[in-house]
PyMOL commands that place a pseudoatom at each C-alpha (Angstrom):
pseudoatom trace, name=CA, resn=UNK, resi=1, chain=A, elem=C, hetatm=0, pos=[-0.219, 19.565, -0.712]
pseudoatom trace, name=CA, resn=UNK, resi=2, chain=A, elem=C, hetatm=0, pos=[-0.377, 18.490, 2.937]
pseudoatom trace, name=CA, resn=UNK, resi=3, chain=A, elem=C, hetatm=0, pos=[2.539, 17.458, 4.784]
pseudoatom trace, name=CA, resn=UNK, resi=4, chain=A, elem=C, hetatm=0, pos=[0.589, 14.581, 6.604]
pseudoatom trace, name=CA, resn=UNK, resi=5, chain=A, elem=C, hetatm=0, pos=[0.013, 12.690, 3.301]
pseudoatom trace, name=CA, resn=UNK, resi=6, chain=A, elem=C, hetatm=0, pos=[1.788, 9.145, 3.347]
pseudoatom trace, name=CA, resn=UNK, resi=7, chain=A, elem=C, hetatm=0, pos=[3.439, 8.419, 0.188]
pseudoatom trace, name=CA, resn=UNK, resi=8, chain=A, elem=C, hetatm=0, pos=[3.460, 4.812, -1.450]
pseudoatom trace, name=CA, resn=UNK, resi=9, chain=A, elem=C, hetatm=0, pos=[4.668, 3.364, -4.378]
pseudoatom trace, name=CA, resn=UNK, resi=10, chain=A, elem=C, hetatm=0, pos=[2.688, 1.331, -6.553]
pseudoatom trace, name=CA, resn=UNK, resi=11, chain=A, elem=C, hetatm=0, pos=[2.830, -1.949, -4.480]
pseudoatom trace, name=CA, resn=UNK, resi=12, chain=A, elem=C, hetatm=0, pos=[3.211, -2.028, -0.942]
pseudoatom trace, name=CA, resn=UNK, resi=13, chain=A, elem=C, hetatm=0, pos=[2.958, -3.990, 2.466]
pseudoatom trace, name=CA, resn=UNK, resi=14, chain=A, elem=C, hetatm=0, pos=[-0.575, -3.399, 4.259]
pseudoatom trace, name=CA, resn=UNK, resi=15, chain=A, elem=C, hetatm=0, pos=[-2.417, -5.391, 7.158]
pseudoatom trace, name=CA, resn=UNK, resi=16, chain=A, elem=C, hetatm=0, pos=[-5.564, -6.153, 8.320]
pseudoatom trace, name=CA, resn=UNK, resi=17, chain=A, elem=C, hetatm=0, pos=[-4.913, -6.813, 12.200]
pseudoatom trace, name=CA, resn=UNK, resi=18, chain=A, elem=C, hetatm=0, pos=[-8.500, -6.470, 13.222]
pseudoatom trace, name=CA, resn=UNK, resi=19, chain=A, elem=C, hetatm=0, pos=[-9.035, -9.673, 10.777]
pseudoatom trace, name=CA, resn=UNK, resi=20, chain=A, elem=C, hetatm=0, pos=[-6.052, -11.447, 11.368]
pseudoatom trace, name=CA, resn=UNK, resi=21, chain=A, elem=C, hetatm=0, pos=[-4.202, -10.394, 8.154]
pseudoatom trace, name=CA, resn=UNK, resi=22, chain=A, elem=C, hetatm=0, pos=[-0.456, -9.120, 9.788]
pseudoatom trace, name=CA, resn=UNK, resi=23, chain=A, elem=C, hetatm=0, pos=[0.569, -9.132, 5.762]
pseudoatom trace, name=CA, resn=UNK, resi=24, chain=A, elem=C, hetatm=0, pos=[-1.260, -8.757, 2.338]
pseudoatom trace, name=CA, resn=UNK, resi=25, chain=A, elem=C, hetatm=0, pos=[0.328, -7.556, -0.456]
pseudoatom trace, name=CA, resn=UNK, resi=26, chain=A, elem=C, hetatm=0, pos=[-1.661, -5.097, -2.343]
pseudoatom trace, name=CA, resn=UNK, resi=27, chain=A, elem=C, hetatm=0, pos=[-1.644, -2.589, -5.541]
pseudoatom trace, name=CA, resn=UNK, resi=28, chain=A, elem=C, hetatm=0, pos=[-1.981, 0.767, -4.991]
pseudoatom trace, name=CA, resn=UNK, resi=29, chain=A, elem=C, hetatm=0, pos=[-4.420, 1.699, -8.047]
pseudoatom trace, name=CA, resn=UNK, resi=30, chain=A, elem=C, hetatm=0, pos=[-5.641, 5.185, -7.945]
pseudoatom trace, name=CA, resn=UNK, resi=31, chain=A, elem=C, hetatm=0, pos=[-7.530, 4.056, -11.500]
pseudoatom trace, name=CA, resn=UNK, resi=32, chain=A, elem=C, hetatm=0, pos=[-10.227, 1.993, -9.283]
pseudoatom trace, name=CA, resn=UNK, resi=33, chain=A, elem=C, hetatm=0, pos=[-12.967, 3.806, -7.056]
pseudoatom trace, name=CA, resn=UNK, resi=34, chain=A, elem=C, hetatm=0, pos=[-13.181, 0.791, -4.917]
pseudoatom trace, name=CA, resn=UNK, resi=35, chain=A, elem=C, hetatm=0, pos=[-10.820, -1.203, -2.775]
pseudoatom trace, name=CA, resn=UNK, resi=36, chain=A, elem=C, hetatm=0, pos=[-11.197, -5.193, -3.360]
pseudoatom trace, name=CA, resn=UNK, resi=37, chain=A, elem=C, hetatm=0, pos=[-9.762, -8.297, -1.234]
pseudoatom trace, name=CA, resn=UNK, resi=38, chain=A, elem=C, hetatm=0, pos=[-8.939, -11.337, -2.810]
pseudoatom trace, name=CA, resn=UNK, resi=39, chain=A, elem=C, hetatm=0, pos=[-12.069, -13.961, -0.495]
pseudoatom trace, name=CA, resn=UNK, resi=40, chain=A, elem=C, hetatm=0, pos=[-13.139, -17.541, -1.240]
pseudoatom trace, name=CA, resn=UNK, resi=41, chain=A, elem=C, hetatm=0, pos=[-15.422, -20.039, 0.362]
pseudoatom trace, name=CA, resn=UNK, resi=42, chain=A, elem=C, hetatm=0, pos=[-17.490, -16.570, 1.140]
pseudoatom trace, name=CA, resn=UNK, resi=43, chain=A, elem=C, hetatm=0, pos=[-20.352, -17.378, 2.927]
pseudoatom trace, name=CA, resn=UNK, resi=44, chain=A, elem=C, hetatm=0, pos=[-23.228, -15.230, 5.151]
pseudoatom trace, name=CA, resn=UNK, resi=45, chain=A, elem=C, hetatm=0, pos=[-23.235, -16.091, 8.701]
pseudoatom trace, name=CA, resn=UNK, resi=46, chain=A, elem=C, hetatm=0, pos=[-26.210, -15.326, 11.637]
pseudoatom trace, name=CA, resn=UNK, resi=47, chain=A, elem=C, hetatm=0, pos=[-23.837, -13.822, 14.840]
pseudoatom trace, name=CA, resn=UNK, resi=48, chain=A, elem=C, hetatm=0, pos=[-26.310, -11.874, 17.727]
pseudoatom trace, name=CA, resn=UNK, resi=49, chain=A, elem=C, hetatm=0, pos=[-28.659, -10.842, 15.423]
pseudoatom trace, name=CA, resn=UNK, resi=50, chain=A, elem=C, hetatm=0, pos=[-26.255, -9.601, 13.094]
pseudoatom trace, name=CA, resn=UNK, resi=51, chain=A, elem=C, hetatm=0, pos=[-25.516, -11.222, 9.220]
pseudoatom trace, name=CA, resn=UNK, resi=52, chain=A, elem=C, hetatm=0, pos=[-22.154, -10.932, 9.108]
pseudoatom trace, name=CA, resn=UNK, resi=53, chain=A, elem=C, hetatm=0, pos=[-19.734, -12.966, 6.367]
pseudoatom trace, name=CA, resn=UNK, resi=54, chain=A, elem=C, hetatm=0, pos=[-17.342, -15.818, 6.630]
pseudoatom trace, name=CA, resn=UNK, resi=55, chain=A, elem=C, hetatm=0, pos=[-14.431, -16.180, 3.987]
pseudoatom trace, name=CA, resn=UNK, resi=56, chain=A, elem=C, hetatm=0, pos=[-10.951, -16.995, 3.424]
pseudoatom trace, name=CA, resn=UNK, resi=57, chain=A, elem=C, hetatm=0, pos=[-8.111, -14.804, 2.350]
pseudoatom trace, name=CA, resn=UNK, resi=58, chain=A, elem=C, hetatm=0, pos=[-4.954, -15.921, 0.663]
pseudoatom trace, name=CA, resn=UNK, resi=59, chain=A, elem=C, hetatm=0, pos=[-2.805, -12.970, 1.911]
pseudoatom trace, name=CA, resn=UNK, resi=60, chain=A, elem=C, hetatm=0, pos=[0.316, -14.626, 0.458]
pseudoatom trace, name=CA, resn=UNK, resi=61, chain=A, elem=C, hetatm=0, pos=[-0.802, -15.133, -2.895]
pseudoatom trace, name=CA, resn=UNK, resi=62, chain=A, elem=C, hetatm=0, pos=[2.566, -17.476, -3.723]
pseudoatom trace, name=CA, resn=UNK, resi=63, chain=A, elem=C, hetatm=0, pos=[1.021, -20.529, -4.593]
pseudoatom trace, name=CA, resn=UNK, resi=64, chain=A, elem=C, hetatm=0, pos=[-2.458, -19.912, -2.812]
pseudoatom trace, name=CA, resn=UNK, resi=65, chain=A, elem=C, hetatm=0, pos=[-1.410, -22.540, 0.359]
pseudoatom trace, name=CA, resn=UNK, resi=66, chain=A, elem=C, hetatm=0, pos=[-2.368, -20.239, 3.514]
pseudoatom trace, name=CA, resn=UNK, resi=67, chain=A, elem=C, hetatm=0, pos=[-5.544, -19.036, 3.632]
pseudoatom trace, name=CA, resn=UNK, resi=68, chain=A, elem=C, hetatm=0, pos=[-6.706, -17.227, 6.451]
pseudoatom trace, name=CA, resn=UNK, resi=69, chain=A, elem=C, hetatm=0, pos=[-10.248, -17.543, 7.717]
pseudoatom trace, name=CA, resn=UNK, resi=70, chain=A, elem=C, hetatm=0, pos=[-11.735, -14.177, 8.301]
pseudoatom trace, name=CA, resn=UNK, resi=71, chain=A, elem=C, hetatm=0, pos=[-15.188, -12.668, 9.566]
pseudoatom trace, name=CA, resn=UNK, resi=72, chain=A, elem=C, hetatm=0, pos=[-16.438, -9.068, 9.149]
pseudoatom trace, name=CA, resn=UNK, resi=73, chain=A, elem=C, hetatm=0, pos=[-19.995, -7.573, 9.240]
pseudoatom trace, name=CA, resn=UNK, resi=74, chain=A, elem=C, hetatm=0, pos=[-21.529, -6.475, 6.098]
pseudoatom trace, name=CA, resn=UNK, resi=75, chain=A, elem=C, hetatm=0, pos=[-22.057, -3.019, 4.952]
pseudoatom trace, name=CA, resn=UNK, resi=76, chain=A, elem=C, hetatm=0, pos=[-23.521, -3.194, 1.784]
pseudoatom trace, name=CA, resn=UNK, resi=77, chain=A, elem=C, hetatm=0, pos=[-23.907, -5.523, -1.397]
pseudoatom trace, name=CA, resn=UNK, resi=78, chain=A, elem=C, hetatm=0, pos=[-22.789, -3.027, -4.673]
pseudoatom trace, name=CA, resn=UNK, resi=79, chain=A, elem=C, hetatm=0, pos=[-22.523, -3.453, -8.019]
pseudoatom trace, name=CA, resn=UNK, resi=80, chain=A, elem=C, hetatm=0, pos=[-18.942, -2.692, -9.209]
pseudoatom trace, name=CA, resn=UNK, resi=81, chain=A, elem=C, hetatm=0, pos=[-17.709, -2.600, -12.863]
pseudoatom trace, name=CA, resn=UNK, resi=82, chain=A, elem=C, hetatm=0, pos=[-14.056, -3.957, -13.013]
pseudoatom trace, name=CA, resn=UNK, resi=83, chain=A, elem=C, hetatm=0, pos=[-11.578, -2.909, -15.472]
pseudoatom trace, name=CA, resn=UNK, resi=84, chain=A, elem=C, hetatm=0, pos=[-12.184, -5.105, -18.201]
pseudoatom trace, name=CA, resn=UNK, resi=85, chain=A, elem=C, hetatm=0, pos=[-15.858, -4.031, -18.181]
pseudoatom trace, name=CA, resn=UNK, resi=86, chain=A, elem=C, hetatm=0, pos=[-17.210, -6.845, -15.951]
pseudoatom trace, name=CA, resn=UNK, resi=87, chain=A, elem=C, hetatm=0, pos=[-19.592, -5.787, -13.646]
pseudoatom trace, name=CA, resn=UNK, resi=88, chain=A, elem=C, hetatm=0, pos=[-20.308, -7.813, -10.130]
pseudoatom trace, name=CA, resn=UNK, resi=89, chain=A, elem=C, hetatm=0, pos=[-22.776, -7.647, -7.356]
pseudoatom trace, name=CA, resn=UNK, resi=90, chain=A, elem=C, hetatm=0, pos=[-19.943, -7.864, -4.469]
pseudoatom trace, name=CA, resn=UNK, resi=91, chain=A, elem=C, hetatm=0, pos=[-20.434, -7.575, -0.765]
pseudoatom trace, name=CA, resn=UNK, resi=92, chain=A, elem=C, hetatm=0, pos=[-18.365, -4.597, 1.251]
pseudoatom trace, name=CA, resn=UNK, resi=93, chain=A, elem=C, hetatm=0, pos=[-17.259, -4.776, 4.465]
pseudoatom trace, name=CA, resn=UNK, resi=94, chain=A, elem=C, hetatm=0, pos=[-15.059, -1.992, 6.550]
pseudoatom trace, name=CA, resn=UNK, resi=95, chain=A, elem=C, hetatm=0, pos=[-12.056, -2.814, 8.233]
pseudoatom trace, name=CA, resn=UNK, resi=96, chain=A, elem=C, hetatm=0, pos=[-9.415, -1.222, 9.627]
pseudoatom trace, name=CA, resn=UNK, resi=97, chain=A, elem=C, hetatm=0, pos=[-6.498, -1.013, 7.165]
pseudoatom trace, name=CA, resn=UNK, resi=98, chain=A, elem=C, hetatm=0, pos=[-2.723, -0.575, 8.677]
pseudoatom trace, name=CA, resn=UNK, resi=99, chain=A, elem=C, hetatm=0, pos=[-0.867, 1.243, 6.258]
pseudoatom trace, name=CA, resn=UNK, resi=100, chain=A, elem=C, hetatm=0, pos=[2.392, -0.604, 6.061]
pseudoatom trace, name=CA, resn=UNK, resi=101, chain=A, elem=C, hetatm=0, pos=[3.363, -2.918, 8.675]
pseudoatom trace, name=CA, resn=UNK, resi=102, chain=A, elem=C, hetatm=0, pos=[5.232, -1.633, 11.240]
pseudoatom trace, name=CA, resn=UNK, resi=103, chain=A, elem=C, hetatm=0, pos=[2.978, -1.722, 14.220]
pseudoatom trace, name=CA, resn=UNK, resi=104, chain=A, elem=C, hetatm=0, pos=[3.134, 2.265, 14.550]
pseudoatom trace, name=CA, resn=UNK, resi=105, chain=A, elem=C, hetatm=0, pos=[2.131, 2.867, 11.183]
pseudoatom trace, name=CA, resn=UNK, resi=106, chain=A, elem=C, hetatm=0, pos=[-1.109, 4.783, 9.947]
pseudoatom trace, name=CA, resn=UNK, resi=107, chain=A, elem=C, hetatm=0, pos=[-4.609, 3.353, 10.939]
pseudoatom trace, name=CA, resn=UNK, resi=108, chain=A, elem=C, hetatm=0, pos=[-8.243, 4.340, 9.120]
pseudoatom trace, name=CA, resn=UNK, resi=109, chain=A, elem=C, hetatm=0, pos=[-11.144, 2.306, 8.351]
pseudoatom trace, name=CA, resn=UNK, resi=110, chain=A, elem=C, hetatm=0, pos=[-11.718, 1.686, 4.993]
pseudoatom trace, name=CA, resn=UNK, resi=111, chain=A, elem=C, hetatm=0, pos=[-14.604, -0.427, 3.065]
pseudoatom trace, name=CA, resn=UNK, resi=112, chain=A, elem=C, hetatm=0, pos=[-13.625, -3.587, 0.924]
pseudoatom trace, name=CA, resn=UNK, resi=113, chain=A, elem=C, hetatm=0, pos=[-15.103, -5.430, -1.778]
pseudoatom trace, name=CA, resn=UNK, resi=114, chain=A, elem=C, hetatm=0, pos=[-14.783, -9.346, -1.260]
pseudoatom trace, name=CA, resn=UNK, resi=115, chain=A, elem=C, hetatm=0, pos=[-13.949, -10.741, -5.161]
pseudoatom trace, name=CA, resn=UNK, resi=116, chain=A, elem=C, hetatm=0, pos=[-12.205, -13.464, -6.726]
pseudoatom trace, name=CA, resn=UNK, resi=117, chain=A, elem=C, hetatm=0, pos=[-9.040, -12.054, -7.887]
pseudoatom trace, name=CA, resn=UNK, resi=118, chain=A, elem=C, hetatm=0, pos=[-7.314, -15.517, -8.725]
pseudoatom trace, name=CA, resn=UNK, resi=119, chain=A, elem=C, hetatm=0, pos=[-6.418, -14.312, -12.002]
pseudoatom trace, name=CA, resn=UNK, resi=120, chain=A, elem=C, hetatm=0, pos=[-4.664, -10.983, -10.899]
pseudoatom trace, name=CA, resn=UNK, resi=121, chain=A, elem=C, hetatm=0, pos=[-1.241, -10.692, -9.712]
pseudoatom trace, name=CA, resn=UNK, resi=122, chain=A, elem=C, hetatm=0, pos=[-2.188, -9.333, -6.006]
pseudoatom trace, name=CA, resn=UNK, resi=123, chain=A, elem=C, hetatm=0, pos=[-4.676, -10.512, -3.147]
pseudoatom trace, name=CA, resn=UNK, resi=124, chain=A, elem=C, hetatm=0, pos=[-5.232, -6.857, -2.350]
pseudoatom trace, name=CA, resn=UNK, resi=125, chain=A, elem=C, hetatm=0, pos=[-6.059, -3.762, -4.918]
pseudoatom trace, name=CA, resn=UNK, resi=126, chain=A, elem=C, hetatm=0, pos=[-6.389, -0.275, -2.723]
pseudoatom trace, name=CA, resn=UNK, resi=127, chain=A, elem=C, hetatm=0, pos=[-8.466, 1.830, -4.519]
pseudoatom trace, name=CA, resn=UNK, resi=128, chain=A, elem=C, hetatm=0, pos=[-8.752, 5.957, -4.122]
pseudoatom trace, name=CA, resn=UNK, resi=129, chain=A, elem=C, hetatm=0, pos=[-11.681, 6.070, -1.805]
pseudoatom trace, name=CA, resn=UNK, resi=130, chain=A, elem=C, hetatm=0, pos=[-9.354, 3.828, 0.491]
pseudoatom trace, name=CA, resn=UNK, resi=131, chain=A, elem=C, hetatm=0, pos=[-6.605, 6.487, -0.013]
pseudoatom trace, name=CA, resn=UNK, resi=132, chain=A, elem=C, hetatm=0, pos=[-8.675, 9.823, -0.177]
pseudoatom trace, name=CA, resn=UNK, resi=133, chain=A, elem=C, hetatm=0, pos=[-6.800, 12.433, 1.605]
pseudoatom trace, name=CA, resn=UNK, resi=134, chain=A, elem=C, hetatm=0, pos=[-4.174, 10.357, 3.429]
pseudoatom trace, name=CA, resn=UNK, resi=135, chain=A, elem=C, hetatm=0, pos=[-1.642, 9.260, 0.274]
pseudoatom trace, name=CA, resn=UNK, resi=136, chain=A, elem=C, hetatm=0, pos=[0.098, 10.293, -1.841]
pseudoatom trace, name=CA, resn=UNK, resi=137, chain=A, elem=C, hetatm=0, pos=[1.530, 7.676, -4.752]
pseudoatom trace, name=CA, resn=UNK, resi=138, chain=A, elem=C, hetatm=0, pos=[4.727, 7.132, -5.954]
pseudoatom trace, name=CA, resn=UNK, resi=139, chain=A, elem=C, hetatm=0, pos=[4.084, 5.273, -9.600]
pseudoatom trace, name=CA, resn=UNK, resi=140, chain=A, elem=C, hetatm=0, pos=[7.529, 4.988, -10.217]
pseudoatom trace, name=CA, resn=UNK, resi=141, chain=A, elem=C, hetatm=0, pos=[8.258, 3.260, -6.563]
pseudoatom trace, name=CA, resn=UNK, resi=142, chain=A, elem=C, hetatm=0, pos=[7.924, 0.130, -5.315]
pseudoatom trace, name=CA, resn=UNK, resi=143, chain=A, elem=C, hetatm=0, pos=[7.455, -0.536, -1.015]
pseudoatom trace, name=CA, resn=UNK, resi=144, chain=A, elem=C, hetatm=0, pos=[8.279, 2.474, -0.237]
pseudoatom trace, name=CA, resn=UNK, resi=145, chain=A, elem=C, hetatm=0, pos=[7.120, 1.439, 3.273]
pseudoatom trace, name=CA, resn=UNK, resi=146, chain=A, elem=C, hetatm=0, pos=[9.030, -1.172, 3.512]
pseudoatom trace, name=CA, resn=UNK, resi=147, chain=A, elem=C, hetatm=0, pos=[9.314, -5.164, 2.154]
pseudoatom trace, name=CA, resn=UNK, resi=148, chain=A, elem=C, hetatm=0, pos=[9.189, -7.845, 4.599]
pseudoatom trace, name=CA, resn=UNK, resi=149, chain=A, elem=C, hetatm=0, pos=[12.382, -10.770, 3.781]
pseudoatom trace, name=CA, resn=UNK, resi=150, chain=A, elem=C, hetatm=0, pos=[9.678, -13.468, 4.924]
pseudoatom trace, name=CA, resn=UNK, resi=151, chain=A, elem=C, hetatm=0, pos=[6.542, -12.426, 4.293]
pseudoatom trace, name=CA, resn=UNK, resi=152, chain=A, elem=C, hetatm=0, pos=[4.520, -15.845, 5.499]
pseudoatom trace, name=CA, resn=UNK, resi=153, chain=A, elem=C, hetatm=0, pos=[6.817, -15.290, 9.109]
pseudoatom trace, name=CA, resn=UNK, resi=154, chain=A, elem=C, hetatm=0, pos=[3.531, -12.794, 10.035]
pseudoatom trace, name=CA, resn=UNK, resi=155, chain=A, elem=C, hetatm=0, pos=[1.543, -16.300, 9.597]
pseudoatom trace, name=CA, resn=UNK, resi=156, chain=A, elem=C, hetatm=0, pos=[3.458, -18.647, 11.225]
for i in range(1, 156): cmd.bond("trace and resi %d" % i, "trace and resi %d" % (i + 1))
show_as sticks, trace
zoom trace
């Protein structure tokens, strides 16, 4: 096993600076393929000749109030089959996922399905692909990288 392997428990701290998202609080879920981002209000947008999408992001989660408007290009439209069987057509886009949130912590771009996960307990599920390589989980650990006190300061 490689020494350069980060390890996480099964919830942890990660951030999206490239889309303004200092602090989302994700599940680390080695069961799903994909990665998926909690996005409403999703919508495809013309910007230099390039489609790219519009949506907006409850990183929080606790009671759904911020939302944070983000933009990314599009990669792909997929179909992906969720856990309880359901299968969606959802649009992926790549970002570049911070590992934590300490401003020197590990950086890779990663692709992201944009779903509504209003009935799930976390904005954020990171899914093997994401991880491929570069962690190593921890089920029986929670933030092992580390728990904000005030998660909504990032926002303010």
């Amino acid at each position: 096993m490689s020494n350069d392997l980060v390890t996480v428990g099964w919830q942890e701290w990660l951030a999206f600076p490239e889309m303004g998202l200092p602090a989302v609080r994700a599940k680390i879920d080695t069961g799903a393929r994909t990665s998926a981002l909690h996005a409403h209000d999703v919508e495809h947008v013309e910007r230099d000749g390039e489609t790219v999408v519009r949506f907006l992001v409850n990183p929080l989660f606790k009671g759904r109030k911020l939302a944070v408007p983000c933009e990314a290009p599009i990669v792909d439209e997929r179909e992906v089959t969720s856990s309880n069987g359901h299968t969606e057509l959802r649009i992926v886009v790549e970002a570049m996922l911070r590992l934590g949130l300490a401003a020197d912590a590990p950086e890779w771009p990663v692709e992201l399905t944009l779903t509504d996960r209003r009935g799930m307990r976390f904005p954020m599920l990171l899914g093997r692909e994401a991880m491929s390589g570069r962690v190593l989980v921890d089920s029986g650990a929670s933030f092992r990288l580390g728990r904000p006190d005030h998660p909504g300061a990032f926002y303010e």
